[in-house]
N, C-alpha and C positions, 0 to 999 in steps of 0.2 A: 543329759543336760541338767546342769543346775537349776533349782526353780527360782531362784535368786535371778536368772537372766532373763533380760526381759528381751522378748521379738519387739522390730522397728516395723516390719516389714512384712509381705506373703514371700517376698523371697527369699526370707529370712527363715520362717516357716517352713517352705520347701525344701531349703538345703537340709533340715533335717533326715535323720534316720526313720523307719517307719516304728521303731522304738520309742524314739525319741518324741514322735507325734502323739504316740498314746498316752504315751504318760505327761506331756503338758496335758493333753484335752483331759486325762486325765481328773484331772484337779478342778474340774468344771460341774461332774459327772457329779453333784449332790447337790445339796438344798444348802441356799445361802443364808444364813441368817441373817436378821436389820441388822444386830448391830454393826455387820460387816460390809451395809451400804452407805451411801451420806447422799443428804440431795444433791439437784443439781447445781451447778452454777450460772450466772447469768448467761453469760456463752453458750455454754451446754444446752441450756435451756428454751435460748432463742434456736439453736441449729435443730434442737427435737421438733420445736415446730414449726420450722422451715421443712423436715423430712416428712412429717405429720400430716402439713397441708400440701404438700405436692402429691400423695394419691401414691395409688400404686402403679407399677410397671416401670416400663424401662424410659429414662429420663425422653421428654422431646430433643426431636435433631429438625433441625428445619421447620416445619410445616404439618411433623408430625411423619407416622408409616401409616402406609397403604398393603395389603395382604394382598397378592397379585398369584395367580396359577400361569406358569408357563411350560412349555413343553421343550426338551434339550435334549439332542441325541446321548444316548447313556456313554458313549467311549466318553465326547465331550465334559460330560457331567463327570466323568472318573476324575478326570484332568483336571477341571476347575476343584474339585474337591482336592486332590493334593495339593494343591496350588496353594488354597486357603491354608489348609494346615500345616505344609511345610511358614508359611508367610504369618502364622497363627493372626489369622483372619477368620472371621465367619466367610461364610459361600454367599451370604446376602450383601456383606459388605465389597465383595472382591466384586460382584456383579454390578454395587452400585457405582465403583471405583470405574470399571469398564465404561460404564455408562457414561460417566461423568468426563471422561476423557474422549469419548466417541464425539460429545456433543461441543466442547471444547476446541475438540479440532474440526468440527463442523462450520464454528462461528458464529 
């Protein structure tokens, strides 16, 4: 890959060769010098801290997550586990997906 080309995308990324991976990250792999930075811009600027004061972890959904222990027959838990990754879904998301459609058709 030329270093002239620029990636759009992680899926752009991925189509790469595992060659081709190294040697972009490559070009990463030392010490940048200033003069090879520039500040930011207002944009820029404002979206660092917009990411700055939202904290760490994973963005809120709702109401926020709850850490819950529950017990699932393991054949069960094989199943839901393919499920997720063939649908490339987490196992939490496809449970709360369940959920949501349980309660749904409840009313």
């Amino acid at each position: 890959m030329p270093s002239s080309k620029k990636l759009t995308t992680a899926e752009d990324f991925e189509r790469l060769t595992d060659a081709q991976k190294a040697a972009f990250a490559k070009q990463f792999d030392r010490n940048i010098p200033l003069s090879e930075t520039r500040p930011l811009t207002p944009a820029e600027r404002r979206l660092f801290k917009r990411i700055i004061n939202r904290g760490r972890g994973r963005p809120r959904i709702g109401k926020g997550a709850a850490r819950i222990n529950i017990t699932i027959e393991k054949g069960l838990l094989g199943r839901v586990n393919s499920f997720a990754k063939k649908q490339k879904v987490s196992r939490a998301r496809m449970i709360a997906q369940g959920l949501e459609m349980i309660l749904k058709k409840a009313g």
